[in-house]
C-alpha positions as CSV (number, residue, x, y, z in Angstrom):
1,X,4.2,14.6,-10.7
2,X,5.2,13.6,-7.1
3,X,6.8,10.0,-6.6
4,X,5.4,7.3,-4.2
5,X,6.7,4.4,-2.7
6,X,4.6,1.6,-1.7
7,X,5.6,-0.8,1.2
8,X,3.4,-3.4,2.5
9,X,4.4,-4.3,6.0
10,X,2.9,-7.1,8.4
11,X,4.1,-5.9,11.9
12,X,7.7,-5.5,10.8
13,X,8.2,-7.9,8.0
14,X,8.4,-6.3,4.5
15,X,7.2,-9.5,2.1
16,X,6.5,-7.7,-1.0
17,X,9.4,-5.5,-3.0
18,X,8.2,-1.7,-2.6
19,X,6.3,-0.3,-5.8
20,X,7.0,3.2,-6.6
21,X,5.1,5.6,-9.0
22,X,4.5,9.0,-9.7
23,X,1.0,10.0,-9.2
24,X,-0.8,13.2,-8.9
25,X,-1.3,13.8,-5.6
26,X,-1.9,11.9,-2.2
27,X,-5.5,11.1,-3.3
28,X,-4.3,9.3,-6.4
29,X,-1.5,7.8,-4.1
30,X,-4.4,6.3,-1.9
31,X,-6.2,5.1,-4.4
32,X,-3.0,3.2,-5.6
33,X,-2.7,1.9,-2.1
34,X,-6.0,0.2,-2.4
35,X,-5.5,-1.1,-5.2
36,X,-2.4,-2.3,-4.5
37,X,-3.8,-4.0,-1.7
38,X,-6.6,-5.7,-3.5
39,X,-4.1,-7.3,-6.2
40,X,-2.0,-8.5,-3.7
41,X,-4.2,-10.0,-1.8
42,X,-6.1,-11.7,-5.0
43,X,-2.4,-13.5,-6.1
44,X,-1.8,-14.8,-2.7
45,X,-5.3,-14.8,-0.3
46,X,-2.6,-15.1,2.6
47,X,-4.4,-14.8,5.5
48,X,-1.8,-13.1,7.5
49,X,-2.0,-10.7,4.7
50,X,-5.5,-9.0,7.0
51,X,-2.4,-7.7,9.4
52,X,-0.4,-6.1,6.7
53,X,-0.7,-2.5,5.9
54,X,1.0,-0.1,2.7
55,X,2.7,2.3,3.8
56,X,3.2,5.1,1.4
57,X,6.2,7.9,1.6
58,X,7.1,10.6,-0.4
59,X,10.3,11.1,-2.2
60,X,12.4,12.8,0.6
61,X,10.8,9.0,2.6
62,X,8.0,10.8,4.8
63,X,5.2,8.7,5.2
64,X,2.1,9.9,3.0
65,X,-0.2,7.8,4.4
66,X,-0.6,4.1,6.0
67,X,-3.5,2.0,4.0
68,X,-4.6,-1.0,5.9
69,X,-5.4,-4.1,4.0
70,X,-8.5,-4.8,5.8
71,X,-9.8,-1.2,3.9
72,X,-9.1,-2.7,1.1
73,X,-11.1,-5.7,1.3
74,X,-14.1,-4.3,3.2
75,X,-15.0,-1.1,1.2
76,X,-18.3,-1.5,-1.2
């Protein structure tokens, strides 16, 4: 399985440690992001946290995707 490292960055501060796993494909990884996001957000409820975004990248450090937080906490 491919490996995946999470960053979540407001503007260009990193305030979290990156979280890598190995998922399945970018789908899963996206789905990780979200998550990611929403657990986050449910420790601290920072409010500067609505800027931040996780940036995912691939093992050779390609960004995957970028998963705002604000998708996080406005999906159903």
């Amino acid at each position: 399985m491919p490996a995946y490292r999470f960053t979540v960055t407001i503007d260009s501060d990193v305030p979290h440690e990156p979280v890598f796993r190995h998922l399945r494909d970018a789908d899963a990884a996206w789905d990780e992001a979200g998550r990611l996001a929403r657990e986050i957000w449910a420790a601290s409820g920072n409010r500067r946290l609505m800027k931040a975004v996780v940036v995912v990248t691939d093992a050779a450090g390609e960004i995957v995707l970028e998963f705002p937080f604000t998708e996080a906490l406005t999906a159903p």
